[in-house]
Structures are given as structure tokens and as C-alpha cells.
N, C-alpha and C positions, 0 to 999 in steps of 0.2 A: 725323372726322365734320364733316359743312359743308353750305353752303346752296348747291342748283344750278337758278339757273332756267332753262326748257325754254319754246322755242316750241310752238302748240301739235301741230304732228305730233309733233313729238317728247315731249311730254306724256305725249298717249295710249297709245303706243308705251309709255314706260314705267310708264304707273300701270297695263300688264296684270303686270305682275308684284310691287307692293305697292299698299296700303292707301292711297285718297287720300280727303282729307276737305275738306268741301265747307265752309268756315267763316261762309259769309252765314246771313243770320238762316232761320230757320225758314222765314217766309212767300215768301223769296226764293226757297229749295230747293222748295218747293211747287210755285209759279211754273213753275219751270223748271231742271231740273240735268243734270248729263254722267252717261250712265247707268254705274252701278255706282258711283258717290262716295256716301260718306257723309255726313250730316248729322251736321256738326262745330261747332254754332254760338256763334263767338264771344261775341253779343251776344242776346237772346231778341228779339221782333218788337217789345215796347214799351220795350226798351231802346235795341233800334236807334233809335226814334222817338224818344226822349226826346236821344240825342245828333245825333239830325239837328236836331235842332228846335234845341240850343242853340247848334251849329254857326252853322247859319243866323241865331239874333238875336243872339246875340252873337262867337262869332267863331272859327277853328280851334282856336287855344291851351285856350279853356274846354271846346270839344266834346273835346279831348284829355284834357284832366284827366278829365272826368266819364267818359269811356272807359272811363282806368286804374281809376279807381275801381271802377267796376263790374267789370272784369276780374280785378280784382287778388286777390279772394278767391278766384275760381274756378281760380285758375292749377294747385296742384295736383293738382285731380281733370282736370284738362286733359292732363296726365303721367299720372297714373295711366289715364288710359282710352287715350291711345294707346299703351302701350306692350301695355294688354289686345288692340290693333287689331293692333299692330306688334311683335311680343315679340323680335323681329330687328332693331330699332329700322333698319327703314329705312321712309321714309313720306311722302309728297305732299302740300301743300295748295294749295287754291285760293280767291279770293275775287270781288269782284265786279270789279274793274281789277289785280288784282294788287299792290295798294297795303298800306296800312296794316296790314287786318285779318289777309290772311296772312301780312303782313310779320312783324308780332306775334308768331301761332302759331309762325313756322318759326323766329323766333329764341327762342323759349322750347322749342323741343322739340331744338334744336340744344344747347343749355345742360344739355337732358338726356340728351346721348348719342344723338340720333340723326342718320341720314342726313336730309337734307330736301329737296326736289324742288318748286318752287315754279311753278305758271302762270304766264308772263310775259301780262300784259294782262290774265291772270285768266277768268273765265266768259263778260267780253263778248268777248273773243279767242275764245274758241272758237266763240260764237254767230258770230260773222262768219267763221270758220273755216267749220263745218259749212253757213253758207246760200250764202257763194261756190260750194261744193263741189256743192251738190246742185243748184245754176242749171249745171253745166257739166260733170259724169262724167255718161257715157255709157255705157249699158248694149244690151243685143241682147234688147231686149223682144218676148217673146210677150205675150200677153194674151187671157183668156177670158171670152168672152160670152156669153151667155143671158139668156132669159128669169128674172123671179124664180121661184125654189124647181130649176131646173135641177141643183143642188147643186154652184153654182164651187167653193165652199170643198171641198168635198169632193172633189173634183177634184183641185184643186190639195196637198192632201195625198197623194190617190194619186200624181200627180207625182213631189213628193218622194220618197215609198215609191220609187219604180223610182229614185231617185239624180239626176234634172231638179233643177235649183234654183231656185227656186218664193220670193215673196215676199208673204206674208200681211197685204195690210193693212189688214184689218177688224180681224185680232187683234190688231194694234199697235193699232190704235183703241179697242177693247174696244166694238167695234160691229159690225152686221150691214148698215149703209149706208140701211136704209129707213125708212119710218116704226115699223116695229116692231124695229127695230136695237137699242133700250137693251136688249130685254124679255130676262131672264137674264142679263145680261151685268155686268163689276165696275165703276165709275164710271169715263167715262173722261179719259184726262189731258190734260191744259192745251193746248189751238193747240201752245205755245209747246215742251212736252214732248213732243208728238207726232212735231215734226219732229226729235228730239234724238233719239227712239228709233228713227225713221226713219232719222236716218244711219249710226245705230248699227248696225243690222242691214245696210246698205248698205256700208260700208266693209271689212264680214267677206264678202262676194260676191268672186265672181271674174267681173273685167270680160270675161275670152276665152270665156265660157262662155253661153247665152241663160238668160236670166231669165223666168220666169211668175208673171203678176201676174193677178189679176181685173182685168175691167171695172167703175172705179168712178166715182160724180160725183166733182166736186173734192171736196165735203165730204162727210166721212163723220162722221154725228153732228154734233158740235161742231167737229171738227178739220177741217185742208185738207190735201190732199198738194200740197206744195210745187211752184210752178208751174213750174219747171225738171225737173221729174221728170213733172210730168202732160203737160207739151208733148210730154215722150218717150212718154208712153204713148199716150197720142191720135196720133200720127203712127207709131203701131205696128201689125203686121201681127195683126187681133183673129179669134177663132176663135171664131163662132157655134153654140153647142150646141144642139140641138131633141131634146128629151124627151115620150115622154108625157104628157098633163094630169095622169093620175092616180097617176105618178110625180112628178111638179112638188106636189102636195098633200103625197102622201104624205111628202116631203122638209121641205117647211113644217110638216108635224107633227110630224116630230123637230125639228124647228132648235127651236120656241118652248113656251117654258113654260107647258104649256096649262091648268096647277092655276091659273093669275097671270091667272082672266077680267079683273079692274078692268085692269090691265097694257093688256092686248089690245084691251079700250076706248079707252084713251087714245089706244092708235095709230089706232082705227078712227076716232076723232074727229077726228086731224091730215088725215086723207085725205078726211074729211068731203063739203066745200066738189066735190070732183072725181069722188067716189064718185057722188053725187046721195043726196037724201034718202030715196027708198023703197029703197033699197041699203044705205044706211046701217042703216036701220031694220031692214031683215030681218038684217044680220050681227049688230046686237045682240040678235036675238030669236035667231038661233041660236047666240051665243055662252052664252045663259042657258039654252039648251037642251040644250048639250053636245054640239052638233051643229058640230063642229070643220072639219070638212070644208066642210059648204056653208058657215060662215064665211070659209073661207080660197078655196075658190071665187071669192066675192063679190069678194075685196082683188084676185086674180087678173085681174078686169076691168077695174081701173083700171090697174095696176101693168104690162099687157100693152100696152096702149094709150102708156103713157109712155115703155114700155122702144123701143118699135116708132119712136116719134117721134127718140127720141135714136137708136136704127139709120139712121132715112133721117136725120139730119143728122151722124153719123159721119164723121170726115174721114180715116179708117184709109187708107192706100193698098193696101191689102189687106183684103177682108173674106171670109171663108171659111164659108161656114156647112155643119155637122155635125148629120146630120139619125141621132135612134137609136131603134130600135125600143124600148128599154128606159133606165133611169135610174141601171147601175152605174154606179159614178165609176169603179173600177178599168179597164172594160173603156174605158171614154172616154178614162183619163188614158193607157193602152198603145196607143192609134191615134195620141194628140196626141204623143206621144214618138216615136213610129216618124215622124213628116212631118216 
């Protein structure tokens, strides 16, 4: 049993088959972590503060001691919970340079009989791992466009259904891109963990095969898809869907949670200012009236207007538009798979 450190392709490679644990403090993992690592944390978030803080006025040797200290009780529930993780004692960790913290960890779990697999550079290694990567892999993007409520997501699932491989990034966002994007959806994660999960899903793709993504702004919600990845979709061949109106409704009535009126406000209020105010005004009288439709009607004549502006300024060298008497995804995503 020993200590083996791994750049990081070869990291990831092997923490698919054990247990690797993330050993920065809590608020770091929040921040931003390698999907599938555990939160392993050395130090808690005001403990971490308190040895930075004596690091910094007084000097390494004291921020070391007060480390140990703090560490030194916790050492064997620190054994006991990886071997619950790793009962095969082989196991990975990582920290935020690959320094100290999991230096720590791998030679206390080494002491305990296990294998140990250590990030060389640590999390920012792989942060510059993962954003090199995503400025320069090159994929053979399709990309689908519509008006809102056209139903891409839905779409792009039937895709997948027929075996296409299809890349969801509103779901990675836990957003729907608009102003009524949050409404049902789970909180979503950090800029910083967005693009982490983004690669994640991107590195499991097959480069020889074409990719389908919706048509989205850079920002979705809070998050950005990473400008090496949007320059490839923007200079991608985009498939304009045209649906009925009152299939485009109809679609907006499943996507949002129509029990959530106060919800439905808020978004009607971000869109305010471009909506105009006696528009404004009627969505919220027929929001309180339960009159679901001509609300969503209303958002439809702003959101057709913007979508129409970003079509003429499209730099697609391909734009294809798919005109359908009706709003199945199914029969939509079997014409986009046969071209």
C-alpha cells in the first residue's frame, strides 16, 4: 500500500473506479468541485479562516501547529469514515493545490492500510485542465431553434430516444433559459460548477459522432456556457422549428408550474420594462384569473420579437428553417435525424 500521484487525465481515468474525496473545506466544495467527489473536509469553513488568518499574521510554522491541532482529534473518525467509503481500502484525494491538505489525508489513510491516489496540482489543476479543454475539443454540432414554447427540450429528448446524442443544457443549468426559467426548477449551481458539470457530460460524448444541443443565449440563468463551446455552437448549422401558436401555448402550459401564480409574477415583472405596461397589466389580471393561456399569449409577444431579432443577427452558416403543421417532438426529432 502507497501514495501514487496522477496528473489530472489520468486522475479522472482512475477515480471512475474508487472513491475520491474532495478534502477542501466545505465552502470551497460548494464553490465549485470534480463531479462525483465527495465532500471530505479536512478543515470546517471557520477553521479553515482561522488558520489562514494565523498563517497570514503570523507565519507558516504557527498556521501549522494550529492545523494539527485542530486536525488531530478528528484523525480517527477520518479512518473510520473512509474505510465506510472504501471498505477495499483503495481511495483518491484531492485538495485545492495538491499540497498540504491532501498531503495530510493520503499519508494518514496510507498509515491505515490503504491504496492512495493523490491529484497532483490538486482542483486548480483540473480547473485549468477542464477550461483549456473546453476552449479547443471540437464537436459536429447540430443545434435547434425555435421560437419559445416550440418544445426544443422536448425535442431533443425524442432525439435521444431514436439513439442521436443530444446535449441538455438547460438541465445541467437547472434552468429553462428565460425569464420564467427558475419557475419549478432545483437551485442552480455556481458559474463555476456549471462548467465542471458541463465537461463532465462532454468528456462521456463521442467526438466522431454529431452532437444536438438547443439554441441558447450565453447565459442561462446565472450560469455561462463557456466561450470555447458557444463559438462552436453559434458557427453551427441551427434548425429552425415552426409550430402552431396554440401548440407553442399549449407546451408553455406543461413546462410551468401554474399552482406557483406569485412565481409567474416575478417573471412577468423582469420582462416588464419591454412587455409595455398595459400588457403587463392584462398578464397579471389574467394570471389572478386563472386564465393561463392568454397570460402566456401576452409573454409570447415579447419573447417572439427577441427571438426573431437574435434569428436576423445569427451568424449560423447554415440556417434551415422546419415549418410543422403540429407540435409532436417525436415526429419533429424522426425528420431532424433522417437530414
Amino acid at each position: 500500500m502507497g501514495i501514487t500521484k496522477l496528473e489530472v487525465k489520468e486522475f479522472l481515468l482512475e477515480v471512475r473506479n474508487r472513491p475520491f474525496l474532495d478534502v477542501r473545506s466545505p465552502g470551497e466544495y460548494l464553490q465549485g468541485h470534480i463531479p462525483g467527489s465527495i465532500s471530505f473536509p479536512l478543515f470546517s469553513n471557520e477553521e479553515r479562516a482561522k488558520v489562514g488568518t494565523r498563517y497570514k499574521q503570523v507565519g507558516k510554522e504557527s498556521a501549522f501547529l494550529l492545523g494539527l491541532k485542530i486536525v488531530g482529534p478528528k484523525m480517527a473518525d477520518f479512518v473510520k469514515k473512509a474505510i465506510r467509503l472504501a471498505p477495499d481500502r483503495k481511495i483518491a484525494v484531492h485538495c485545492w493545490r495538491g499540497g498540504q491538505r491532501s498531503g495530510s489525508i493520503a499519508w494518514l489513510l496510507q498509515q491505515a492500510g490503504f491504496e492512495v491516489v493523490v491529484l497532483n496540482g490538486g482542483y486548480k489543476a483540473y480547473r485549468q485542465y477542464i477550461l483549456d479543454s473546453l476552449s479547443t475539443i471540437t464537436f459536429q454540432i447540430n443545434v435547434v431553434g425555435g421560437k419559445t414554447g416550440v418544445g426544443k427540450t422536448r425535442v431533443l429528448n425524442a432525439l435521444s430516444d431514436l439513439g442521436e446524442q443530444v446535449l441538455d443544457l438547460e438541465f445541467l443549468a437547472n434552468h429553462k433559459g428565460s425569464a420564467f426559467g427558475f419557475i419549478g426548477e432545483l437551485p442552480q449551481p455556481t458559474p463555476e460548477q456549471f462548467e465542471n458539470i458541463l465537461w463532465d457530460n462532454l468528456a462521456s460524448l463521442d467526438l466522431n459522432r454529431r452532437l444536438w444541443v438547443e439554441n441558447e443565449s450565453r447565459s442561462i440563468g446565472r450560469v455561462y456556457i463557456p466561450e470555447g463551446f458557444w463559438k462552436q455552437m453559434k458557427l453551427s448549422p441551427l434548425f429552425h422549428i415552426e409550430i402552431p401558436q396554440a401548440d407553442r401555448i399549449n407546451n408553455l402550459l406543461k413546462d410551468y408550474v401554474l399552482e406557483d401564480t406569485p412565481a409567474l409574477k416575478i417573471a412577468f415583472e423582469k420582462i416588464a420594462p419591454k412587455l409595455g405596461g398595459l400588457r403587463f397589466k392584462q398578464a397579471l389580471e389574467a394570471l389572478d384569473a386563472g386564465h393561463f393561456s392568454q397570460a402566456a399569449a401576452l409573454a409570447l409577444e415579447y419573447y417572439d420579437k427577441t427571438y426573431q431579432h437574435c434569428l436576423d443577427q445569427n451568424i449560423s452558416p447554415q440556417i434551415r428553417r422546419l415549418d410543422f403543421s403540429h407540435g409532436d417532438p417525436h415526429q419533429i426529432a424522426l425528420m431532424l435525424s433522417q437530414l
